[in-house]
C-alpha positions as CSV (number, residue, x, y, z in Angstrom):
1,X,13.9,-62.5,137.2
2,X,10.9,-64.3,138.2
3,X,8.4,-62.4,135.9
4,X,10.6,-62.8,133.4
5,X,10.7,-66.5,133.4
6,X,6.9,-66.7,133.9
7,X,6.4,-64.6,130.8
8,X,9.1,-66.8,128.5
9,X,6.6,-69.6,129.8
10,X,3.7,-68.7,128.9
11,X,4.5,-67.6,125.7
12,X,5.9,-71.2,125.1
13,X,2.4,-72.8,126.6
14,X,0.6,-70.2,124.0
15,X,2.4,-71.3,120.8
16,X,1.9,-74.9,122.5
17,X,6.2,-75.0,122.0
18,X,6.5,-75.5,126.0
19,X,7.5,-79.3,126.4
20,X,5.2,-81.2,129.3
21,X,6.2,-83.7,131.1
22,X,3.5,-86.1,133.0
23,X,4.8,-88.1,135.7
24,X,2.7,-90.8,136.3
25,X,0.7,-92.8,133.4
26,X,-2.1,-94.4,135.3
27,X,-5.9,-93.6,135.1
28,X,-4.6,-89.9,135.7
29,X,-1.7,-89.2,134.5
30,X,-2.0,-91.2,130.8
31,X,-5.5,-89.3,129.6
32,X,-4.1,-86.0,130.6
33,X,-0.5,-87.1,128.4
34,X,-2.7,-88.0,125.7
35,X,-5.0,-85.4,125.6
36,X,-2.4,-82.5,125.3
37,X,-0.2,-84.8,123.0
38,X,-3.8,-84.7,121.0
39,X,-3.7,-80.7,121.3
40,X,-0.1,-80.1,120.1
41,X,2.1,-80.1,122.6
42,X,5.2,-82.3,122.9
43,X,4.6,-84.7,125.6
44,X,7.2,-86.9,127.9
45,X,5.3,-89.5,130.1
46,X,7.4,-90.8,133.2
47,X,6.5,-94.1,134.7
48,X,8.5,-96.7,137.1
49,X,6.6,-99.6,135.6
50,X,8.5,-100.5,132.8
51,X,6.0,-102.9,131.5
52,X,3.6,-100.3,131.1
53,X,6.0,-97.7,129.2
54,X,6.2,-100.4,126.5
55,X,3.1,-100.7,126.0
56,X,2.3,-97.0,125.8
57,X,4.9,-96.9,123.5
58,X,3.6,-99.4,121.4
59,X,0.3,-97.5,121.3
60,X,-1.5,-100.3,123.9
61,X,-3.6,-99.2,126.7
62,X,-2.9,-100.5,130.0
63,X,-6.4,-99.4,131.2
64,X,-8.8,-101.3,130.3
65,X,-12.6,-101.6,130.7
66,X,-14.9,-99.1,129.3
67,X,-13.1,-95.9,128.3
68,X,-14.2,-94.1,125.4
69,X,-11.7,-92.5,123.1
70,X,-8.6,-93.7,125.0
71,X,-7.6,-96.3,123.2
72,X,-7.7,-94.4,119.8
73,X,-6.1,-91.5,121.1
74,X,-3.0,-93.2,122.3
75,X,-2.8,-94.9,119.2
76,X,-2.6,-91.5,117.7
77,X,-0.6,-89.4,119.5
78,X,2.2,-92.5,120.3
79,X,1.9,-92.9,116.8
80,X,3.2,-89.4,115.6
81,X,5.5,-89.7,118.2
82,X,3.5,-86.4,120.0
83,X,3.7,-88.5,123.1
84,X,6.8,-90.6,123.9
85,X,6.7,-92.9,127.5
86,X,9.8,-93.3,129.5
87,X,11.5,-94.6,132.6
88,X,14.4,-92.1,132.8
89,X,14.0,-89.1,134.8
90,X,16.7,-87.5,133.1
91,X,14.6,-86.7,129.8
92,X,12.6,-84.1,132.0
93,X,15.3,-82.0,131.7
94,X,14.3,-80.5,128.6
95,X,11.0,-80.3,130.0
96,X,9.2,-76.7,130.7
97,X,6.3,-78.2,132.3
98,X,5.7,-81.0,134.9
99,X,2.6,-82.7,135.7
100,X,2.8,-85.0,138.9
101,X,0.1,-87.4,138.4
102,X,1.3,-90.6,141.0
103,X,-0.6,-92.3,143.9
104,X,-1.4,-91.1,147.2
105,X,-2.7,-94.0,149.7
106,X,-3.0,-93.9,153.6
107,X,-1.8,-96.6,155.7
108,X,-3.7,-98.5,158.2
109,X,-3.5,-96.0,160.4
110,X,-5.2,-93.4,158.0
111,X,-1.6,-91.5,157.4
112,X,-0.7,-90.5,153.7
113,X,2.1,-92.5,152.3
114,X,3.8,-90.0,150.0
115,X,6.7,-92.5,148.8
116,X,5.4,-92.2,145.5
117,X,5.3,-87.9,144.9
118,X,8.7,-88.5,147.3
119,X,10.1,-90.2,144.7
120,X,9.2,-88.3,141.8
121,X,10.2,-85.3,143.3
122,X,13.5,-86.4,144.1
123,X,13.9,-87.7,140.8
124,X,12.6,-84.4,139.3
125,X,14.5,-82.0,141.8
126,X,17.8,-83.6,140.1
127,X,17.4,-82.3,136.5
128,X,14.6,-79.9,136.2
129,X,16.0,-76.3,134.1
130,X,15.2,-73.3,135.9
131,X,11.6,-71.5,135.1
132,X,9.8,-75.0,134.9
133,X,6.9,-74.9,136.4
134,X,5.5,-78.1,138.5
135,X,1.9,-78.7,138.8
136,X,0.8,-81.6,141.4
137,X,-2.5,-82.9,139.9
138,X,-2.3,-86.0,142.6
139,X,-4.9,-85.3,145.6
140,X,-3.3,-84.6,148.4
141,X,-3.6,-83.6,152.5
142,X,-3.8,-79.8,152.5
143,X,0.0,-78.4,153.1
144,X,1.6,-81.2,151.4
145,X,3.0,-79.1,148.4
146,X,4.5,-76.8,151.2
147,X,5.5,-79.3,153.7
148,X,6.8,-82.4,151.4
149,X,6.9,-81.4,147.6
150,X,8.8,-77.8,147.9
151,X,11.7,-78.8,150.1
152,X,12.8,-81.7,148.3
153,X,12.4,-79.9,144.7
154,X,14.2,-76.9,146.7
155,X,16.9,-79.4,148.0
156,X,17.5,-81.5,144.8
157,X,17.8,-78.6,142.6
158,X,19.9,-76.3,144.8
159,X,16.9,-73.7,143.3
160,X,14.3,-71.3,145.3
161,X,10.8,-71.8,144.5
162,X,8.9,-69.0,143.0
163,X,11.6,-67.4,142.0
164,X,13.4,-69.9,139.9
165,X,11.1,-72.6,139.5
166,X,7.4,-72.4,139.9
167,X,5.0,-74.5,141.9
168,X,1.1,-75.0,141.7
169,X,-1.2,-77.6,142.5
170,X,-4.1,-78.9,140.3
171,X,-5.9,-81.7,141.6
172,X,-7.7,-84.4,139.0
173,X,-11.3,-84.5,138.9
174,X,-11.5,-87.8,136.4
175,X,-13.0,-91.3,137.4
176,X,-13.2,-94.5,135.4
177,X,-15.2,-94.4,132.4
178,X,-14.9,-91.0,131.9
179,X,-11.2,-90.0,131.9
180,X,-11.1,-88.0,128.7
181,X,-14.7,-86.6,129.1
182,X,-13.9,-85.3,132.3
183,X,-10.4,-83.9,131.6
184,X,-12.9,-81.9,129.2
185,X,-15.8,-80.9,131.1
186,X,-15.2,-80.6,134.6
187,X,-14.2,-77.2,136.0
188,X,-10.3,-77.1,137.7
189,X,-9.1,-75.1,140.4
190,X,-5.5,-74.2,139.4
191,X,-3.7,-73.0,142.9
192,X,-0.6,-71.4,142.7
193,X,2.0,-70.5,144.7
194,X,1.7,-66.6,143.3
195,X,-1.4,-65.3,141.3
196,X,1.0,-64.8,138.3
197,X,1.8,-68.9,138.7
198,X,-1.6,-69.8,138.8
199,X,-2.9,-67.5,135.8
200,X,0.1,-69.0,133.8
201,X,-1.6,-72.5,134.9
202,X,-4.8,-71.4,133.7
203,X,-3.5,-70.7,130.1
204,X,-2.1,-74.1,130.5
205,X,-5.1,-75.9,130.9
206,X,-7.4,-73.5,128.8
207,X,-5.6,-76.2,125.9
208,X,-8.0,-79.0,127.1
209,X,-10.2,-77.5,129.3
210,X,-13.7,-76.5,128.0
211,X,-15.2,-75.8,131.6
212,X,-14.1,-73.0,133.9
213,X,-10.7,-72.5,135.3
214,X,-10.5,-71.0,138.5
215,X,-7.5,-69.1,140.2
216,X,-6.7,-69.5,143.9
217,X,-3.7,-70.5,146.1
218,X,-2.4,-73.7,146.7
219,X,-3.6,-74.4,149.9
220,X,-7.4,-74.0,148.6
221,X,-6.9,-75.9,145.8
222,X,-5.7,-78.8,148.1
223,X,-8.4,-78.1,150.3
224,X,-11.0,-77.9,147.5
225,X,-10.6,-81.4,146.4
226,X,-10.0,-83.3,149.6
227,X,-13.3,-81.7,150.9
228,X,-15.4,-83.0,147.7
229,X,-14.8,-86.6,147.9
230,X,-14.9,-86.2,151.5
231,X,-18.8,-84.4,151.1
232,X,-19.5,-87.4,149.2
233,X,-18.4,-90.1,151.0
234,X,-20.6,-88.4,153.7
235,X,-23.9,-88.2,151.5
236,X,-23.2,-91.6,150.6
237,X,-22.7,-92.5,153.9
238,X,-26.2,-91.3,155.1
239,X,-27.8,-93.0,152.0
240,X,-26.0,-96.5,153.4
241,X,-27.5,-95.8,156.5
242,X,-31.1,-94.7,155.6
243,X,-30.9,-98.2,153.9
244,X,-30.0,-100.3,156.5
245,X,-33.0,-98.3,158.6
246,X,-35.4,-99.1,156.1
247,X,-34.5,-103.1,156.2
248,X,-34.9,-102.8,160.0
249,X,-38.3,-101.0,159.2
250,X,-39.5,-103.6,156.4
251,X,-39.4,-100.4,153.9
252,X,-37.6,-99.5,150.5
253,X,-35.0,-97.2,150.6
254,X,-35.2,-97.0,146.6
255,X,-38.9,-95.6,146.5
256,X,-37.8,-93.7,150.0
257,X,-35.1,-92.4,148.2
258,X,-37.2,-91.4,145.2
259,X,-40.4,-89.6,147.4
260,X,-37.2,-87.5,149.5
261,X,-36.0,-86.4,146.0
262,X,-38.9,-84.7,145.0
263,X,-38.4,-82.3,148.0
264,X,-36.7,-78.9,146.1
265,X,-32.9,-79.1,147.0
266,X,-33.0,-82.7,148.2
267,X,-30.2,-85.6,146.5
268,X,-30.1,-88.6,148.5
269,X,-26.9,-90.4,147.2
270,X,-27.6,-93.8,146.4
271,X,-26.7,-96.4,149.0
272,X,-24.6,-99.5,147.9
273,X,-22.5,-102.2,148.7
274,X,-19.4,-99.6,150.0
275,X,-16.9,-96.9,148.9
276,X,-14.1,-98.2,146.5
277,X,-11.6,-96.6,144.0
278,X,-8.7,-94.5,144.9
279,X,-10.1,-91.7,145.6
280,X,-13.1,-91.5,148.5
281,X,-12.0,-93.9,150.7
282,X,-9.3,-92.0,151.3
283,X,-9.2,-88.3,150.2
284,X,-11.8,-87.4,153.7
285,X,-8.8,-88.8,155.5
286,X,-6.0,-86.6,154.0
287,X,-8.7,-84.0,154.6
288,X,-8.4,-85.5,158.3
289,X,-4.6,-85.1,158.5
290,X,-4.3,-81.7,157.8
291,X,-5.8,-81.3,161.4
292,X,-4.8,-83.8,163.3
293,X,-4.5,-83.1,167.0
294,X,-6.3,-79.5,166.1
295,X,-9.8,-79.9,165.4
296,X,-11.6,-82.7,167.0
297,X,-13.6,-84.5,164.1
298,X,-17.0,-86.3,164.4
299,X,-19.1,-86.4,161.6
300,X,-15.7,-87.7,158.9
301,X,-14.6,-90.6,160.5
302,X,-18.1,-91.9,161.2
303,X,-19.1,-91.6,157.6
304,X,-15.6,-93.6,156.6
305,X,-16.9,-96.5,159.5
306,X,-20.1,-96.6,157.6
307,X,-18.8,-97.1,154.2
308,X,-16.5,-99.6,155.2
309,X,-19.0,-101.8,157.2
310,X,-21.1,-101.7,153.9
311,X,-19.5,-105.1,152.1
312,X,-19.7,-107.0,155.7
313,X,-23.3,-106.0,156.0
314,X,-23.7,-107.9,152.7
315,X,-22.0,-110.4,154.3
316,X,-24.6,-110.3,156.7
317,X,-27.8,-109.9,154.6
318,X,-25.7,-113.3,153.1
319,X,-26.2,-115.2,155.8
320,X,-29.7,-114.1,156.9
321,X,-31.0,-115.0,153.5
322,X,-29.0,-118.4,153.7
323,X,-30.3,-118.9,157.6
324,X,-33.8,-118.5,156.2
325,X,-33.2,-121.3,153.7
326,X,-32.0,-123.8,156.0
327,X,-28.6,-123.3,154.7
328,X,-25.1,-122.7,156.8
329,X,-23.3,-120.0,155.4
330,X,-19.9,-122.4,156.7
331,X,-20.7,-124.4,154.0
332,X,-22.5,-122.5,151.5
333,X,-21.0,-121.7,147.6
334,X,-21.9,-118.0,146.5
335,X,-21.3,-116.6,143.4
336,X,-20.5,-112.2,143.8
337,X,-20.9,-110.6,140.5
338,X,-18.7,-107.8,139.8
339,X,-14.3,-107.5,141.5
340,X,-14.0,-103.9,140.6
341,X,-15.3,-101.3,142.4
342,X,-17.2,-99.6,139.6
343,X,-19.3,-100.5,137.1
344,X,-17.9,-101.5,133.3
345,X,-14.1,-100.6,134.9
346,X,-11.3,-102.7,136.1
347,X,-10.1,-100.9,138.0
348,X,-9.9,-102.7,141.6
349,X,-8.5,-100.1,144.0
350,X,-10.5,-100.6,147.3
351,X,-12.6,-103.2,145.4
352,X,-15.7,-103.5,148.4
353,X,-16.1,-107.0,146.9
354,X,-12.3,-107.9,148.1
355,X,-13.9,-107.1,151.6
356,X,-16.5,-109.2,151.1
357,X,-14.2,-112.4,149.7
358,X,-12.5,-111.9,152.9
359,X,-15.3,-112.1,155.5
360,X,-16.5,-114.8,153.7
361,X,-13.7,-116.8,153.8
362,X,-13.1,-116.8,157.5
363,X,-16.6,-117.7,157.8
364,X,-15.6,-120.9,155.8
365,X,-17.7,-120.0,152.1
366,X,-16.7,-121.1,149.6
367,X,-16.6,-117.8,147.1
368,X,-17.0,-117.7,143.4
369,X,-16.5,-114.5,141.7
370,X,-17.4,-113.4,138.0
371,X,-16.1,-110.0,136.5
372,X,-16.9,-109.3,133.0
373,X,-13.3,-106.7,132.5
374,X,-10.7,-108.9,134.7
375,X,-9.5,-111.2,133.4
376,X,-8.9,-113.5,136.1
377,X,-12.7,-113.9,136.6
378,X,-14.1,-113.5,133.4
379,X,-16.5,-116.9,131.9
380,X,-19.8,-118.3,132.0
381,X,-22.1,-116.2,134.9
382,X,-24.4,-119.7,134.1
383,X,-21.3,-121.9,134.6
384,X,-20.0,-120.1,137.3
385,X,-23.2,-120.0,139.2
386,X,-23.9,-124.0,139.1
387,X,-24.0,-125.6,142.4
388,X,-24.4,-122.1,144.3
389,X,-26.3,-121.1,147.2
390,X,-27.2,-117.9,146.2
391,X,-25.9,-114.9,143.5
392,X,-24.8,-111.4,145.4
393,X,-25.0,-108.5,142.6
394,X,-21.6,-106.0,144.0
395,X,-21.5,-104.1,140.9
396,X,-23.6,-102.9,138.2
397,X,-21.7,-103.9,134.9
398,X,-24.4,-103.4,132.2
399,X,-23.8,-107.0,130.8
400,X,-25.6,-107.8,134.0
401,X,-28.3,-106.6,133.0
402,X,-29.0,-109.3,130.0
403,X,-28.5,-111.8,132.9
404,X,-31.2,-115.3,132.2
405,X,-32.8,-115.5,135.7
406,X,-34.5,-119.1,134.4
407,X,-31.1,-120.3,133.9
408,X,-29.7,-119.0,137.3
409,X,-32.9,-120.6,139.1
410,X,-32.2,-123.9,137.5
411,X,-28.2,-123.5,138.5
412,X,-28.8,-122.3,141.9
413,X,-29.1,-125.3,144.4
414,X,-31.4,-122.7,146.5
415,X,-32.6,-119.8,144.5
416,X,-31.5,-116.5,146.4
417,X,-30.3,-113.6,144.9
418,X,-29.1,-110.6,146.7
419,X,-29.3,-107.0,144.7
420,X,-26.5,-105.1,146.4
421,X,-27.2,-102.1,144.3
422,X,-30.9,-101.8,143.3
423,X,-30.1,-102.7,140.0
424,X,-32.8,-105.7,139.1
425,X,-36.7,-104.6,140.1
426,X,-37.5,-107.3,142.9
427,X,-40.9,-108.3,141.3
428,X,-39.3,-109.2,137.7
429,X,-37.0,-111.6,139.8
430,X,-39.3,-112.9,141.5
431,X,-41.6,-113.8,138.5
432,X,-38.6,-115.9,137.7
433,X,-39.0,-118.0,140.8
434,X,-35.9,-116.9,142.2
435,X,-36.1,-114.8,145.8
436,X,-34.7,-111.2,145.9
437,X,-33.0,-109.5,148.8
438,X,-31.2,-106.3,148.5
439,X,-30.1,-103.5,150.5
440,X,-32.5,-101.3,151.9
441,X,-35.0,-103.9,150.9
């Protein structure tokens, strides 16, 4: 009965007939509607926010910053009605495939809050047709499609996976600025929960995909994504530290970095002012959870305290650079460039600069902040700087580069500015009469 399903289904996902269903329309789960709407197929998008589902269906993209092609696209494929957003569950009825594209934080213990993929797959579970297949693109802690997702789909539909409804899991591998490129481009890992489920998944995504498509089981693909944002978190971690060892050491970490680089096989990450986004602050913690109480781990959580100290260390470098000036950073006005956590984005999620704001605060500064794509902090950088004690660079938006450093030293009551991510060379600022500090510098 099974095979027989799977084979009506993949026929349907060849002549692009098979109806998809994504639930989840934020920086994952709207590219990936749009981008098989764009392909052919007939596309339901599921989101809570109802806000949000108006706009989509009025062809208006809640993300915004720089994305290439987004904008258009939705216009395009809301437009021809290929992709239609919605709040109501019960539309996925009709659906033959079902992406689950919602969010997966920890808590401040470091423990994934599933209420989100709870709720959709309770909502799901209650009207999904037999022989659909379910594909979790949401990262995850490895064993979460077998411990949460496939007894509540089992339970709400009264049906046995694998044998009348299928299960896989797909994890995203998008960031900001580079959703639809990178729905394009980067290479999946389609894990099933049988080799014939996640060779039909394959055929699915061969649609959009131009990069390889690899088979494994669920597990592995859980595992697989988890430990890449959690390898990089550590890299980045080491590159945050070598930084910090070269200030002690009156070095560069950028012309370190550079001469380490030349070595064959060597990538120093770049260090920075901390970790932000969705994804790496958290995913090496899922990774965490899947052993708790099994493996004793050293080397993950240390990386994590790293990263996080990163924006208080700017705080730090703050108030040395202030100290040095004559200035108390209790009463002290500073102006941080850049709220979200990545450069020409607005996307906030785990902004480092929030961290910042904080410890400044209690430390009685008075904090300005300027942010080019929110709109809550966009103006005059000039404006916005006049009166300040010093400028702090968090995040590389390009318009920051076309910054007028003359202008900024005549604003600036004393004329510090602090690179937080090697983005201005030190000697062209300081031709300008201003005095640079950065990290690692």
């Amino acid at each position: 009965m099974s095979d027989m399903l799977l084979k009506k289904l993949r026929q349907k996902i060849k002549d692009k007939h098979a109806v998809l269903s994504v639930i989840g329309l934020g920086y994952v789960g709207l590219p990936v509607a749009c981008i098989f709407a764009k392909v052919g197929f007939q596309v339901i998008g599921v989101d809570i926010d109802a806000e949000r589902v108006n706009r989509i269906n009025q062809g208006l993209s809640p993300i915004e910053g720089y994305e290439p092609d987004l904008t258009n696209l939705l216009k395009t494929v809301t437009g021809n009605k290929k992709l239609q957003a919605t709040t109501d569950y019960q539309k996925l009825a009709k659906a033959h495939v079902i992406l689950i594209s919602v969010e997966t934080p920890v808590n401040e213990n470091n423990q994934p809050q599933y209420v989100a993929l709870k709720s959709a797959c309770q909502g799901l579970g209650k009207v999904m047709a037999k022989g659909t297949l379910v594909i979790i693109e949401s990262t995850i802690a490895p064993g979460t499609v077998d411990n949460v997702v496939l007894p509540i789909l089992e339970k709400m539909s009264g049906m046995q996976a694998h044998k009348d409804f299928f299960v896989g899991a797909c994890p995203e591998r998008v960031m900001p600025g580079k959703l639809l490129a990178n729905l394009r481009n980067m290479s999946r890992v389609c894990g099933g929960g049988t080799l014939e489920t996640a060779e039909t998944m394959v055929r699915l995504y061969r649609h959009i995909v131009e990069a390889d498509l690899d088979t494994a089981d669920i597990i592995t693909a859980e595992l697989v994504k988890t430990t890449e944002n959690t390898y990089r978190d550590v890299q980045i971690a080491f590159a945050n530290e070598v930084a910090m060892i070269c200030e002690a050491n009156g070095a560069n970490v950028w012309r370190v970095r550079e001469l380490v680089n030349k070595s064959p096989s060597r990538n120093m990450h770049l260090p920075g002012t901390g970790v932000g986004g969705h994804c790496i602050p958290k995913d090496p913690w899922l990774l965490a959870y899947s052993v708790r109480d099994k493996v004793p781990l050293r080397l993950i959580p240390s990386a994590r305290a790293v990263n996080d100290h990163m924006p208080i260390h700017v705080g730090d470098l703050i108030n040395q650079a202030l100290n040095k000036h004559g200035k108390n950073i209790a009463n002290a006005k500073v102006l941080l460039l850049g709220y979200a956590y990545l450069e020409n984005s607005d996307d906030t999620r785990n902004s480092p600069t929030k961290t910042l704001v904080s410890y400044l605060q209690k430390l009685g500064t008075e904090v300005i902040i300027h942010d080019p794509y929110l709109v809550e902090y966009q103006g005059d950088v000039v404006e916005k700087v006049s009166g300040c004690d010093a400028v702090v660079l968090m995040v590389k938006h390009d318009v920051y580069g076309n910054l007028d450093f003359d202008m900024l030293k005549k604003q600036l009551r004393s004329p510090i500015l602090i690179d937080g991510r090697g983005f201005f060379e030190p000697h062209e600022i300081k031709k300008h009469g201003l005095i640079y500090y950065g990290i690692g510098y």
